[in-house]
C-alpha positions as CSV (number, residue, x, y, z in Angstrom):
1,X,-23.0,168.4,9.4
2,X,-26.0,170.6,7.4
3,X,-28.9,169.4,6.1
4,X,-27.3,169.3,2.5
5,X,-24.2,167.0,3.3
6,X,-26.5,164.7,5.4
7,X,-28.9,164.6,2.0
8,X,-26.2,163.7,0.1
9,X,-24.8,160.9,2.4
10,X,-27.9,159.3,2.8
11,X,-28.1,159.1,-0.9
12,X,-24.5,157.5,-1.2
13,X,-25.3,154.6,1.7
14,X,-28.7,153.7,0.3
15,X,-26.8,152.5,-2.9
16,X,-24.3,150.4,-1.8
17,X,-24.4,147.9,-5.0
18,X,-23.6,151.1,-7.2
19,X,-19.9,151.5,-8.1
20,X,-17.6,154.2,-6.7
21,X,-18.1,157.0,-9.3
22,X,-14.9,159.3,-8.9
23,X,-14.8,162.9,-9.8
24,X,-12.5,163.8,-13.0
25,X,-13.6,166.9,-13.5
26,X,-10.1,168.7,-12.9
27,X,-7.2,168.5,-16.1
28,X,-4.6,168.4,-14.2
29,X,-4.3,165.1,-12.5
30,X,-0.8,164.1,-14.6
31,X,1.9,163.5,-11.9
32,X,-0.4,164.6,-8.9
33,X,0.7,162.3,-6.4
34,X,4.3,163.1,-6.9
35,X,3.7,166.8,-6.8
36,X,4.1,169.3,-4.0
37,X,0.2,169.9,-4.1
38,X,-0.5,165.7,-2.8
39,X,1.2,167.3,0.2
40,X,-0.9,169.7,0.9
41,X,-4.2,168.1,2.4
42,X,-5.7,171.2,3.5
43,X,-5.2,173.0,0.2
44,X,-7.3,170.2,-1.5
45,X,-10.3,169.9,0.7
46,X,-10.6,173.8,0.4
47,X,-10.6,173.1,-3.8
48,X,-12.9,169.9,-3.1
49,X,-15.1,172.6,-1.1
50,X,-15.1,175.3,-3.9
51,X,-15.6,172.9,-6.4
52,X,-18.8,171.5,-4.5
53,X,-20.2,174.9,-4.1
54,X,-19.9,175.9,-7.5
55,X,-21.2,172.4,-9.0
56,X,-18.2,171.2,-10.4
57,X,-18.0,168.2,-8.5
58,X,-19.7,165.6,-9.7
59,X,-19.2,162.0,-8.6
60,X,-18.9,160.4,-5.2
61,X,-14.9,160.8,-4.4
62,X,-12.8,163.7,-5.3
63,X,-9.8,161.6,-7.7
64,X,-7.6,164.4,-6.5
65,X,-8.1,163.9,-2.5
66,X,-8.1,160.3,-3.4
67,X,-4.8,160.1,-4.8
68,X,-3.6,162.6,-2.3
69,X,-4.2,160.5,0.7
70,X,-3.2,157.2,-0.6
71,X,-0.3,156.2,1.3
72,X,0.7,153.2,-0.6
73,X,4.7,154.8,-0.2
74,X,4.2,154.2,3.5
75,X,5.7,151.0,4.9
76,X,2.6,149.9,7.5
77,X,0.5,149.6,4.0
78,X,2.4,146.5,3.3
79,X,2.8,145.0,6.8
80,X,-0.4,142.9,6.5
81,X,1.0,141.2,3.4
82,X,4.6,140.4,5.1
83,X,2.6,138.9,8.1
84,X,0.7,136.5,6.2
85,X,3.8,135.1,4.5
């Protein structure tokens, strides 16, 4: 980890109060998660890491990672719920 990702994790854990501020900054979010791109992890972080470079990111969570990796279509996500019935 450089110096600069440290800086900015430090500054996201001393704040734990704040809300999660996600990054919106790309237009074309519509239908991400059903697309062939939410498949595609690697191809994300390397847009997340070119948006970061060039300033575009601005928030604490990349929406389009976020969505990405949400695996709310996998069947362990509910297993919790069905145990506590």
């Amino acid at each position: 980890m450089d110096k600069k990702d440290k800086k900015i994790r430090q500054e996201q854990e001393s704040n734990p109060g704040k809300g999660v501020a996600f990054c919106l900054n790309c237009n074309d979010m519509d239908d991400l998660a059903v697309s062939d791109e939410a498949k595609d992890l690697d191809q994300l972080h390397r847009r997340f890491d070119n948006c970061r470079e060039i300033g575009k990111f601005q928030g604490d969570v990349c929406a389009r990672i976020y969505v990405a990796e949400d695996r709310i279509d996998e069947p362990a996500f509910f297993a919790d719920e069905d145990e506590d019935s």
